[in-house]
BAMARFI-878546 format. One record per residue (C-alpha): residue number from 1; residue in one letter; x, y, z. Coordinates in nm, 3 decimals, m for minus. Layout:
N
KEVEX_NUM_A_X_Y_Z;
...
# end
This chain:
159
KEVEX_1_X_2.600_m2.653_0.866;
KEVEX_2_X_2.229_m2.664_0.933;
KEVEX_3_X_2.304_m2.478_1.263;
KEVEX_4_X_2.428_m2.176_0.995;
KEVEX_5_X_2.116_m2.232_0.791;
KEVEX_6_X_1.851_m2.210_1.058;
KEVEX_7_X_2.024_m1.903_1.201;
KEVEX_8_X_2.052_m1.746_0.822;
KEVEX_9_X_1.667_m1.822_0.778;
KEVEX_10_X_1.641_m1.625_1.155;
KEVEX_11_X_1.838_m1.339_1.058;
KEVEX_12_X_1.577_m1.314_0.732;
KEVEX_13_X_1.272_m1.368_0.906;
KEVEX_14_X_1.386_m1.091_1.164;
KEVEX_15_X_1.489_m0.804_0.941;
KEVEX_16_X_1.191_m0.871_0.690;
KEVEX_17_X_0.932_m0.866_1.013;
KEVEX_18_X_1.093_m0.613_1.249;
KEVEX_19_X_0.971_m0.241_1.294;
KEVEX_20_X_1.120_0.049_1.082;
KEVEX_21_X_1.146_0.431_1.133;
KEVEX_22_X_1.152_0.617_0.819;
KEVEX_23_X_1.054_0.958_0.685;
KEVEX_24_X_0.827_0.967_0.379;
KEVEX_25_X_1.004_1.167_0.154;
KEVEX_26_X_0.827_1.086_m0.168;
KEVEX_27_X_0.441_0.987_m0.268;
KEVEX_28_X_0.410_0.804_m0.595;
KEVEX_29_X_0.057_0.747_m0.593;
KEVEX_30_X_m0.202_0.635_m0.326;
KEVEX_31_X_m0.036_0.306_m0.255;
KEVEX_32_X_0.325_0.400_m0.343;
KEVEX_33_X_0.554_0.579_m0.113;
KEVEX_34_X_0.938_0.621_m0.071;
KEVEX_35_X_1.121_0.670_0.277;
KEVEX_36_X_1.430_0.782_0.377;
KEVEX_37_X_1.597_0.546_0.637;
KEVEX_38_X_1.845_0.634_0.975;
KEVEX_39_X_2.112_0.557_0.755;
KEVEX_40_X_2.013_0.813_0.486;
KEVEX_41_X_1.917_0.516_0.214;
KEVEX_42_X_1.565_0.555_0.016;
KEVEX_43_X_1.321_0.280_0.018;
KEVEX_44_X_1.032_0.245_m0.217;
KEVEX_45_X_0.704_0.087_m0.012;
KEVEX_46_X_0.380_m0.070_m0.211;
KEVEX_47_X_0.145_m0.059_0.054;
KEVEX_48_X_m0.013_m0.396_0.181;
KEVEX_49_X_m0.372_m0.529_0.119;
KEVEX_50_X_m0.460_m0.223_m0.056;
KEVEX_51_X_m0.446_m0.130_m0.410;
KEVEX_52_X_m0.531_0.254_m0.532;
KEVEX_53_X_m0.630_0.367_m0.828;
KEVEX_54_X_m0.361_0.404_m1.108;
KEVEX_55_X_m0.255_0.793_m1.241;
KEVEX_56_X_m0.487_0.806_m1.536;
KEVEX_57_X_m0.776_0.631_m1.375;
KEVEX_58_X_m1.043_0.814_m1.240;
KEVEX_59_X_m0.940_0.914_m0.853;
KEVEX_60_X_m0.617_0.822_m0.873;
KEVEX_61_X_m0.508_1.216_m0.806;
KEVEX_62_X_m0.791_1.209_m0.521;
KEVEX_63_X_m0.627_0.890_m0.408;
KEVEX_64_X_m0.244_1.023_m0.401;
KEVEX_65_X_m0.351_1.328_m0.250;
KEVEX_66_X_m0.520_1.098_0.047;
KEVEX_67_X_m0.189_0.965_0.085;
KEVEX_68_X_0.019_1.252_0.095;
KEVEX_69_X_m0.231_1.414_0.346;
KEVEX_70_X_m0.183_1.146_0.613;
KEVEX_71_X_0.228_1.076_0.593;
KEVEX_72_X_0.430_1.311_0.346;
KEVEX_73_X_0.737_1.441_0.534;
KEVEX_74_X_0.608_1.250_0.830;
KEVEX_75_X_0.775_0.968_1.036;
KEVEX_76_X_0.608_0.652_1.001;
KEVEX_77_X_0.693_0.313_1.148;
KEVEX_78_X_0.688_0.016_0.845;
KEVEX_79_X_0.702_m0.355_0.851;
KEVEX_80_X_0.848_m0.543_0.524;
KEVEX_81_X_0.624_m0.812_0.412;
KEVEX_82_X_0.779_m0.932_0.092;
KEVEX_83_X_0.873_m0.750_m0.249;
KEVEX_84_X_0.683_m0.750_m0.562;
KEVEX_85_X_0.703_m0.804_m0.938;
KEVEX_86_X_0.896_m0.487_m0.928;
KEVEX_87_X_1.100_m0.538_m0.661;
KEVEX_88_X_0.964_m0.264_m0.430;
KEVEX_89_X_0.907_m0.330_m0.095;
KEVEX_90_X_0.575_m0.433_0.011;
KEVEX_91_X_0.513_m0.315_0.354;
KEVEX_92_X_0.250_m0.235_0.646;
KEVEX_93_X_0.326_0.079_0.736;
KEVEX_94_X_0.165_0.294_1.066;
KEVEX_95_X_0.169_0.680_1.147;
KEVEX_96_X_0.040_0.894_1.399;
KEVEX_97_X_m0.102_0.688_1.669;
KEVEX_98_X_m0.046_0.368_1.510;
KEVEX_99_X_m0.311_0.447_1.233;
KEVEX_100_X_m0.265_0.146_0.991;
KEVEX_101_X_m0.250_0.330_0.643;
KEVEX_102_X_m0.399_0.101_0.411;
KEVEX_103_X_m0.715_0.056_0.654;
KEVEX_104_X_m0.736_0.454_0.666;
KEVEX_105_X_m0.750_0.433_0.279;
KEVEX_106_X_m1.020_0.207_0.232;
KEVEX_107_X_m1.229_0.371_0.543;
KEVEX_108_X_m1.197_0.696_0.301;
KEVEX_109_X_m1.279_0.531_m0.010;
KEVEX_110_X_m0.964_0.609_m0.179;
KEVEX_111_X_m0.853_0.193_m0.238;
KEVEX_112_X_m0.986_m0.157_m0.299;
KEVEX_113_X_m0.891_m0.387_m0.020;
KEVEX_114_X_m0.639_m0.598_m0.247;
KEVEX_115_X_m0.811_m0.994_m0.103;
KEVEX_116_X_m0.562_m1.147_m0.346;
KEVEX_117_X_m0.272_m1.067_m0.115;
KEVEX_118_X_m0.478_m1.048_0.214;
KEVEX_119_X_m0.636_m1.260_0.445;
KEVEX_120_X_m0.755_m0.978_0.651;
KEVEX_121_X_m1.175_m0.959_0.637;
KEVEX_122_X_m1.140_m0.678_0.838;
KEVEX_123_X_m1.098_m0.429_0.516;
KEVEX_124_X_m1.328_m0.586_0.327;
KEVEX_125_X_m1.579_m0.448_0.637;
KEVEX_126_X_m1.414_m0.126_0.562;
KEVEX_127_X_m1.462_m0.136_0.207;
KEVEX_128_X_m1.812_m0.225_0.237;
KEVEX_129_X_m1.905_0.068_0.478;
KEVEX_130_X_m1.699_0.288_0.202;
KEVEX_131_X_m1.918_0.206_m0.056;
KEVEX_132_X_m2.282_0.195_0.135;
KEVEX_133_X_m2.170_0.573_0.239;
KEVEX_134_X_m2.040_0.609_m0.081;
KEVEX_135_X_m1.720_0.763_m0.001;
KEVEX_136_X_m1.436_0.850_m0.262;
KEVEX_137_X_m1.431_0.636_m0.573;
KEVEX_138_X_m1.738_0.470_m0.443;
KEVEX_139_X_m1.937_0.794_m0.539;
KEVEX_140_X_m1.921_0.700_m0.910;
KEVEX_141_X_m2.121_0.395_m0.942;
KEVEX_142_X_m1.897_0.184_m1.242;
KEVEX_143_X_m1.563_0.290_m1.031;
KEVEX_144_X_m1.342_0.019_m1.210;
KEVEX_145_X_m1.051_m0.171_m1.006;
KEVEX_146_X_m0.691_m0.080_m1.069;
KEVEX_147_X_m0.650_m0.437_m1.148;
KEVEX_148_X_m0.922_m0.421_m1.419;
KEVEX_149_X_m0.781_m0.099_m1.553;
KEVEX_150_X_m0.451_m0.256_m1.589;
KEVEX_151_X_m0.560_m0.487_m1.802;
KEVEX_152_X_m0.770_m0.315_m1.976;
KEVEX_153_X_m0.447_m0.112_m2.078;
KEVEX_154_X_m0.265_m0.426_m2.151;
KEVEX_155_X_m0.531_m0.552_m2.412;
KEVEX_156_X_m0.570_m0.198_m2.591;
KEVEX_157_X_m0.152_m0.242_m2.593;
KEVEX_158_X_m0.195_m0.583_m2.786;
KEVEX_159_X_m0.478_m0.456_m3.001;
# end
């Protein structure tokens, strides 16, 4: 029995960690994309360690239309990292020349580097050469986080 458990907990850990193909057939906003798999199935991806501006919020067209720019109708290669509060797929995903899309967001200024789900320092780097240059949404000076924004939202909702 624990032979069929380990190997269960193997099969999991493989499929949620291997390499994808997938074409990007939809862009929801600058940190939300759907693919369509080999087997013709759609996926819905939340990008990892990066978190966009929301539609409403100010560059959150800019931020989309980063996005779309770099994979829309594109092959990309995806890894699943886990699934979130709304059961979409978070995932790394990679295009052209293994360009990591959530890095090539923040380099642009078009995302916060989203340190509450990432260990990597390496984007906050990023991030901080975004804003000295004062790329993207680091151009307006109170640029508020998508997080903030959200609950912002939430407390006007209660109010």
């Amino acid at each position: 029995m624990k032979k069929y458990i380990l190997l269960l907990f193997l099969f999991i850990y493989i499929s949620n960690f291997s390499q994808i193909k997938g074409k990007v057939i939809k862009v929801k906003d600058g940190d939300t994309v759907v693919v369509l798999l080999e087997d013709n199935t759609q996926e819905t991806l939340r990008l990892a360690e990066v978190d966009c501006p929301e539609k409403g919020q100010s560059f959150g067209k800019n931020a989309k239309q980063f996005t779309s720019s770099k994979v829309f109708e594109k092959e990309v290669i995806f890894y699943r990292t886990g699934k979130d509060r709304y059961r979409r797929t978070i995932a790394k995903i990679f295009y052209k020349n293994n360009k990591y899309l959530s890095a090539e967001i923040i380099k642009a200024g078009f995302g916060w580097w989203y340190y509450k789900a990432s260990k990597n320092s390496e984007l906050q780097k990023m991030q901080d050469k975004a804003k000295e240059k004062r790329l993207g949404l680091w151009s307006d000076q109170k640029a508020v986080s998508p997080w903030e924004f959200r609950a912002s939202k939430k407390k006007k909702k209660v109010l």
